[in-house]
C-alpha positions in Angstrom: 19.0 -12.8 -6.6 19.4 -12.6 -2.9 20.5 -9.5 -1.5 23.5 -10.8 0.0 25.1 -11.3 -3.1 25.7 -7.6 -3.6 28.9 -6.3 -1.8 27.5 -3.3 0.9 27.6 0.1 -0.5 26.2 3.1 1.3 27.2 5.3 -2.1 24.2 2.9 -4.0 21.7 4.8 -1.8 22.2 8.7 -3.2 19.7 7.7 -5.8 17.2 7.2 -3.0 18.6 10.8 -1.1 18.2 12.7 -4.9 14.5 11.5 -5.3 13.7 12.5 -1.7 15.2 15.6 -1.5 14.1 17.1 -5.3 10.3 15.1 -4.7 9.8 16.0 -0.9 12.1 18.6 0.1 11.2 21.0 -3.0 7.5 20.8 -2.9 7.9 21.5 1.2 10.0 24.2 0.2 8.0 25.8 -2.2 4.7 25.0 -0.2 3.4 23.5 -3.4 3.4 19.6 -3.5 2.7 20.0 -7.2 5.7 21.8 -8.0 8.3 19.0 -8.6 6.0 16.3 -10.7 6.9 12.8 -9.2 8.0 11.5 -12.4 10.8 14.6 -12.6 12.3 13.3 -9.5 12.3 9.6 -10.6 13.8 10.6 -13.6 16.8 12.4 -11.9 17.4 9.4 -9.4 17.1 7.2 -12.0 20.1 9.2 -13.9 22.1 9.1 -10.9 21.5 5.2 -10.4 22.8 4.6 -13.6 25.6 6.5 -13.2 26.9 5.7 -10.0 26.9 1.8 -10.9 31.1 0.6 -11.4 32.3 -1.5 -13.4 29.9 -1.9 -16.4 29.0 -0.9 -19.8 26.9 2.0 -20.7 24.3 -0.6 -22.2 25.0 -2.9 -19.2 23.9 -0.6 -17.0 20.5 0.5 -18.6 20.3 -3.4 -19.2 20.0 -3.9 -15.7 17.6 -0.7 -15.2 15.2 -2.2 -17.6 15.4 -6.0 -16.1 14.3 -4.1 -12.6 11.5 -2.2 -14.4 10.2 -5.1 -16.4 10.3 -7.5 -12.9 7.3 -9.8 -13.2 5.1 -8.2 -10.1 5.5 -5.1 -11.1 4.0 -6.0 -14.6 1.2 -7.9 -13.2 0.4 -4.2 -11.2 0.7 -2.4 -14.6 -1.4 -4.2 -15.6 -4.2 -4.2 -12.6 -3.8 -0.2 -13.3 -4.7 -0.4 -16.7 -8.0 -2.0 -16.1 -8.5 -0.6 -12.8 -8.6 2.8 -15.0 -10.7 1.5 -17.0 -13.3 0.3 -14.8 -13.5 3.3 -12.5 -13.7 5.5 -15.8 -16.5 3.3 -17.0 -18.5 2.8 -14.1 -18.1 6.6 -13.6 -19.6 7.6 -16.8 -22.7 4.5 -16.5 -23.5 6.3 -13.1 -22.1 3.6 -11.0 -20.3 5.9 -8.7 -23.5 8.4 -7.8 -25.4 5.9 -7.3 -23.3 3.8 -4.8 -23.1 7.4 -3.2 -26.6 7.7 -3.1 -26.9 4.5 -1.4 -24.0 5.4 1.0 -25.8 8.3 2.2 -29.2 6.8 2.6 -27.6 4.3 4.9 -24.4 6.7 6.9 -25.5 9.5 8.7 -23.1 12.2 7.5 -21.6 13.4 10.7 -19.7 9.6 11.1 -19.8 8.7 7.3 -15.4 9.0 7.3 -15.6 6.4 10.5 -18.4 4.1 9.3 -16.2 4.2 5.7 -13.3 3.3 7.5 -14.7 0.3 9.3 -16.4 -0.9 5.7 -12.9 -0.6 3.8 -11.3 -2.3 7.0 -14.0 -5.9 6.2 -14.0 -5.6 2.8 -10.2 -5.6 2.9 -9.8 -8.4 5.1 -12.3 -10.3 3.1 -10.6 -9.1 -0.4 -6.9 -9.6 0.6 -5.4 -7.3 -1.8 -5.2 -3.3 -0.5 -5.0 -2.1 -4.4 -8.2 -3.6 -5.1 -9.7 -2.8 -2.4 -9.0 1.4 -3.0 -10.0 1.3 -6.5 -13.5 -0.4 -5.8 -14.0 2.5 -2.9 -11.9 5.4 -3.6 -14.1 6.7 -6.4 -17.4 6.4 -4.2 -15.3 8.1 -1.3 -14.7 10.8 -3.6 -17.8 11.2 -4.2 -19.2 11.3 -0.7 -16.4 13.9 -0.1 -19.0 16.1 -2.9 -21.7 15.3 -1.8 -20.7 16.4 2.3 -18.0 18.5 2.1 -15.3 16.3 3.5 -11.8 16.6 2.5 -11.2 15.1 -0.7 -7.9 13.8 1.0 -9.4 12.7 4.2 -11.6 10.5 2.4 -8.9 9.3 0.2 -6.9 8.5 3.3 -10.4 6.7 5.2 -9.9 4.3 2.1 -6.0 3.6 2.0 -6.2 3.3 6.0 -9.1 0.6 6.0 -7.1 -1.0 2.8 -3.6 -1.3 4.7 -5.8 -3.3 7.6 -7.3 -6.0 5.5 -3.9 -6.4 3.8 -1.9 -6.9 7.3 -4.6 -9.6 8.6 -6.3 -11.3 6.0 -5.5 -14.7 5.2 -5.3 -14.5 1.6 -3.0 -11.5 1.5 -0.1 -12.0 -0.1 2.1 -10.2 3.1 0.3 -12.5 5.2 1.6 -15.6 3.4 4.7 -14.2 2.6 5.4 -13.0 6.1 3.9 -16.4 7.6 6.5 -19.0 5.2 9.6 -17.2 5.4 9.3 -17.6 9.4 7.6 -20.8 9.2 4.2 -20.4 10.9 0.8 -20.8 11.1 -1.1 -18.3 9.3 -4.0 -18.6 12.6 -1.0 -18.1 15.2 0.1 -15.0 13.4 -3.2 -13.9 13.1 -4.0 -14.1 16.4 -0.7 -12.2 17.5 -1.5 -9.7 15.1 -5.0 -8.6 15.8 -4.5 -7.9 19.5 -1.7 -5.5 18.4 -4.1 -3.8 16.2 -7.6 -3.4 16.7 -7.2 -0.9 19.5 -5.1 0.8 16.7 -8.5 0.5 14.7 -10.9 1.7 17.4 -8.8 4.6 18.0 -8.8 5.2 14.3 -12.5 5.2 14.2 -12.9 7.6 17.2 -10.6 9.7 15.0 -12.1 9.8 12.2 -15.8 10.3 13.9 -14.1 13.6 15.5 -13.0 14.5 12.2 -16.3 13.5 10.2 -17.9 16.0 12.6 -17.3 18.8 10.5 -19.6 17.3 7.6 -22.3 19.4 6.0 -25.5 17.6 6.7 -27.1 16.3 3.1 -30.5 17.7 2.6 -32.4 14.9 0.6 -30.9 11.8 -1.1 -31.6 10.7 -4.8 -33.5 7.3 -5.0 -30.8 4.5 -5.4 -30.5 3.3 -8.5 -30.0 -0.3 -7.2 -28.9 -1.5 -11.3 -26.6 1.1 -11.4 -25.0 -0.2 -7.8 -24.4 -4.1 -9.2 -20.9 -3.2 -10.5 -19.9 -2.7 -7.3 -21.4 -4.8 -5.4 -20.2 -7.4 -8.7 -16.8 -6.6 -7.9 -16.8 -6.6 -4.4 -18.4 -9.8 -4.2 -16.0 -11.6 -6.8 -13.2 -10.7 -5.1 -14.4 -11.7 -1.8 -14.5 -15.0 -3.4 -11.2 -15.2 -4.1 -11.3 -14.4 -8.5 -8.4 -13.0 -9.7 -8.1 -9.5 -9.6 -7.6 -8.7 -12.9 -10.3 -10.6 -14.0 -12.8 -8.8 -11.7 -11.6 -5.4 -13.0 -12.2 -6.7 -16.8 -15.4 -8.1 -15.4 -16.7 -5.1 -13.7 -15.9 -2.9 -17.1 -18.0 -5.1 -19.4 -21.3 -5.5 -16.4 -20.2 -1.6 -16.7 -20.6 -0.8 -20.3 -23.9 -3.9 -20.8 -25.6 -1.4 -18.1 -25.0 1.6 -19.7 -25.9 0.3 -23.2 -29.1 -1.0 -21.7 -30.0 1.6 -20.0 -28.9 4.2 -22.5 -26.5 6.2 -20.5 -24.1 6.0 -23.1 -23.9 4.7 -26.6 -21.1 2.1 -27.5 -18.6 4.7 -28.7 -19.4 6.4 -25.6 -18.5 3.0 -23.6 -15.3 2.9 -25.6 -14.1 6.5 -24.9 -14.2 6.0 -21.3 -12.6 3.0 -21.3 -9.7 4.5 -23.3 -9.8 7.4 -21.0 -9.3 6.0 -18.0 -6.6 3.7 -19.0 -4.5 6.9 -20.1 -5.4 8.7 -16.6 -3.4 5.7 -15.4 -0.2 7.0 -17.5 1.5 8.4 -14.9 1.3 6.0 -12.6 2.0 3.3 -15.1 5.2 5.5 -15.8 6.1 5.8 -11.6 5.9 2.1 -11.0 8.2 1.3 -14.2 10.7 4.0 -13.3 10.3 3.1 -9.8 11.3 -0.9 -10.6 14.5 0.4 -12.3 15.4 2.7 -10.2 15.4 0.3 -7.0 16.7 -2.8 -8.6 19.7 -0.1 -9.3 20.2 0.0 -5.6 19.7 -3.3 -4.6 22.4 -4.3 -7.5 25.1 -1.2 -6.6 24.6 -3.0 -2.5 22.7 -0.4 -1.2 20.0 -2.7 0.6 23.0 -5.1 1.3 24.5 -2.0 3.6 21.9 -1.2 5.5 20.9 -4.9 6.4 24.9 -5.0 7.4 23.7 -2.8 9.6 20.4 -2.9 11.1 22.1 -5.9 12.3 25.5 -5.2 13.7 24.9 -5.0 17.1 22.2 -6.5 18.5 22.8 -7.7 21.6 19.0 -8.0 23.1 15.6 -9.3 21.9 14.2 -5.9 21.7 17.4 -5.0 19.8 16.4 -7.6 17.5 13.2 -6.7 16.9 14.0 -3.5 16.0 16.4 -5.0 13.2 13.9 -6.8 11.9 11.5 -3.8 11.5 14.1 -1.7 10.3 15.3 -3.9 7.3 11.6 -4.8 5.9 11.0 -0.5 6.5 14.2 -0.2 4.5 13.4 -2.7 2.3 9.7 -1.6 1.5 11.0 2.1 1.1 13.3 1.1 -1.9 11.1 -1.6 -3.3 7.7 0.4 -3.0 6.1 -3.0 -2.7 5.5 -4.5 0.7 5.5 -8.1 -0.5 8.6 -7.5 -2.2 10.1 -6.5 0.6 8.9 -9.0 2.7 10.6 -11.4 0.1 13.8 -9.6 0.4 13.8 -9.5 4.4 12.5 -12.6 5.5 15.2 -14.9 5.2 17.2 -12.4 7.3 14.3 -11.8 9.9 14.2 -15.5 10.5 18.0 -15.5 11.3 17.6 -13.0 13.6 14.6 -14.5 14.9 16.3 -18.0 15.4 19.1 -16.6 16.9 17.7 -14.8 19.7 14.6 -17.2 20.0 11.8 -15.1 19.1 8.9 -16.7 18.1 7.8 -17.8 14.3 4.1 -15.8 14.7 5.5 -12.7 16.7 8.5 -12.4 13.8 6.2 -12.6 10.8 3.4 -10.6 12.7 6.1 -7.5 13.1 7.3 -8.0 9.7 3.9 -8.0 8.3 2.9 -5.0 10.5 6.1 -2.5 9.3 5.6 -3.4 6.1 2.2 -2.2 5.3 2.9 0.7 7.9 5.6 2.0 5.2 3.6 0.7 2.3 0.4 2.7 3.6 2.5 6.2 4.3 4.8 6.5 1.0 4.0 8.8 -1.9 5.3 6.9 -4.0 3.6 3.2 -3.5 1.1 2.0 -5.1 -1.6 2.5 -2.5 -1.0 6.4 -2.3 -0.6 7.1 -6.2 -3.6 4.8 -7.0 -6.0 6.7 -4.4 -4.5 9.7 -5.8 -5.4 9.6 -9.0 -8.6 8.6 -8.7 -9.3 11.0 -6.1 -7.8 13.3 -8.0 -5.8 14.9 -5.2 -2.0 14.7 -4.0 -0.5 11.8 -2.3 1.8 14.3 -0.3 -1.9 15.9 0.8 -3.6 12.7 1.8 -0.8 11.9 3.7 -1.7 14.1 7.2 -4.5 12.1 7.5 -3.8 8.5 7.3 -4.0 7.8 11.1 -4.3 4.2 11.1 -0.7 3.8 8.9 1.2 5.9 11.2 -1.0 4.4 14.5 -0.1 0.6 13.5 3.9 2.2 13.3 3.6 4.2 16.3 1.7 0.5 17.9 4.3 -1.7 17.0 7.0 0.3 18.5 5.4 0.3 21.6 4.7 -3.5 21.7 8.4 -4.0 20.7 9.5 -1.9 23.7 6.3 -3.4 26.2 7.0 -7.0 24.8 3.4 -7.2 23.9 1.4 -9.4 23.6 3.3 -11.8 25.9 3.6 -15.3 23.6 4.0 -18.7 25.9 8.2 -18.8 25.4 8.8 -15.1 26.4 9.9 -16.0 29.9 12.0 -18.7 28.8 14.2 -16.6 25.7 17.6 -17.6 25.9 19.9 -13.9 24.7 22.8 -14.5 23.6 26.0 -13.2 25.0 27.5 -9.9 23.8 30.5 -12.3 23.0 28.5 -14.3 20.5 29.8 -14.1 16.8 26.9 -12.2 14.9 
């Protein structure tokens, strides 16, 4: 359903204030982000969703919870976590992960190992398309680096997310970039273009971070001989999806090259291959239970007219192209922040960017490029997202923790503000938009 069918109704977004405050307030409180579990505080908004929605049933009510948890997408990313356990569990316990380490280290000098792992998830990204893939073929060998060095666990986590969010704004076979580029009715090249002079200084400056903060590293002694059999999952994986195979079927792919290497090789018997793969579909639980709770929970809001009021008004009174561009980066941040999906929200907001956009005559490629930019800038900084939870719990650290250093999410934010305020970069019809009057019916 579109948005707009749901009546505004600022009292649909207390669910939203009750997971923030008992998820991110408590754990700041108690200086203890594993204090309040994330599930807890889902579970009390969720409550409060269901009870704050008028006018129905009991049953109808959890009805409607369930049909948000059980929306398509978010099954379809259940199940990428399921096998995405499995295959980092598997590949973990064949050796897979030491040896890409290994490898890693033979070919990074230490002291820029964060940067030079930044700039490898920022192609493989781009070429991959898809964020969530991208951190669960690296995050594993970027905890593992973090070991080996003594780099932050977190910072290394973060290297991964921040190169992942890049490839998923620009690549042309990421779903935000289609989305972004047919619901404003452009040319995925034209956005592309307006789009990577916004944000490769954002990535050179992120690199020149991340060297200052790879400076710290603790040089490694001597490097194990790569174990270039061991490696192929990887580079499998990496390789299929770069080709454009489905996801899913690269993760089921890269558990059975996993397991026929390890049976081979005799790293583990087939019993052995079995346990892992059970194990690391149960370390998924948790994030299998966030995503489900998650979907209900913001399909409560969206329904009570929670994302309804704040599109009413984001765009109230705009009465300048600036104005307008602002509106159209707060209702996809609004909209990611409740959906936890960036394409999602794209989905929700794009029929309302491009009214905007019509209206006040700003171009089709600048629209989708700023609606494509917030979106993974929220996506790549929430707790809660997929992105954050999935580096999480195969880094094995807090989200809230690799949060302070995911310079490139809050750099491309922190950019695009500044372009919106610079009106940059200049596109051929800037000097001829036509505002409308303050008088105008909006």
């Amino acid at each position: 359903m579109k948005p707009e069918n749901f009546p505004p109704n600022p009292i649909a977004l207390i669910p939203l204030g009750v997971f923030l405050l008992s998820y991110l307030a408590v754990s700041l409180a108690a200086g203890d982000f594993y204090k309040m579990p994330i599930t807890t505080a889902f579970v009390l908004a969720c409550v409060v969703a269901i009870a704050l929605c008028r006018g129905a049933s009991l049953h109808r009510r959890i009805e409607q919870f369930c049909k948000g948890a059980a929306y398509p997408n978010l099954m379809l990313m259940v199940m990428i976590f399921i096998l995405a356990g499995a295959f980092a569990q598997t590949a973990k316990a064949m050796g897979a992960v030491e040896a890409t380490v290994n490898l890693t280290l033979s070919i990074l000098p230490s002291n820029i190992l964060a940067a030079g792992f930044f700039l490898a998830a920022c192609v493989i990204s781009i070429s991959v398309g898809t964020s969530v893939g991208t951190i669960v073929a690296l995050t594993p060998v970027a905890a593992g680096l973090a070991g080996q060095t003594g780099l932050p666990m977190a910072l290394m986590a973060a290297v991964v997310v921040g190169g992942a969010m890049f490839g998923d704004n620009l690549s042309f076979i990421s779903d935000t970039t289609i989305v972004a580029t047919r619901s404003q009715g452009c040319k995925m090249t034209d956005k592309f273009k307006t789009n990577f002079k916004l944000v490769m200084p954002l990535a050179l400056l992120t690199t020149l971070l991340y060297i200052f903060m790879g400076s710290t590293s603790v040089p490694v002694a001597a490097v194990s001989p790569v174990n270039w059999l061991k490696v192929l999952p990887y580079m499998a994986v990496l390789i299929a999806a770069v080709l454009g195979a489905n996801v899913m079927l690269v993760l089921l792919g890269g558990t059975l090259l996993c397991g026929l290497i390890g049976l081979c090789t005799g790293t583990f018997g087939l019993w052995d291959w079995t346990t892992a793969i059970g194990t690391g579909i149960t370390n998924m639980g948790e994030l299998v239970i966030v995503t489900l709770l998650a979907g209900g929970l913001l399909e409560m809001i969206r329904y009570n007219g929670g994302l309804a009021f704040i599109i009413k008004k984001a765009t109230a009174r705009i009465e300048s192209v600036r104005g307008a561009e602002m509106s159209l980066a707060a209702v996809v941040c609004f909209a990611n922040v409740c959906t936890a999906n960036n394409t999602i929200a794209l989905i929700m907001a794009g029929p309302i960017a491009k009214e905007i956009a019509q209206k006040f005559h700003i171009a089709p490629n600048r629209a989708a490029s700023l609606l494509d930019i917030f979106s993974c800038f929220v996506q790549g900084i929430i707790p809660y997202g997929a992105q954050l939870l999935m580096a999480a719990s195969l880094s094995g650290v807090s989200p809230l923790h690799i949060m302070k250093y995911l310079y490139y999410p809050y750099l491309l934010g922190l950019g695009a503000l500044l372009a919106i305020w610079a009106r940059f970069p200049q596109l051929p019809n800037d000097s001829n938009l036509a505002v409308p009057s303050s008088n105008e019916p909006r």
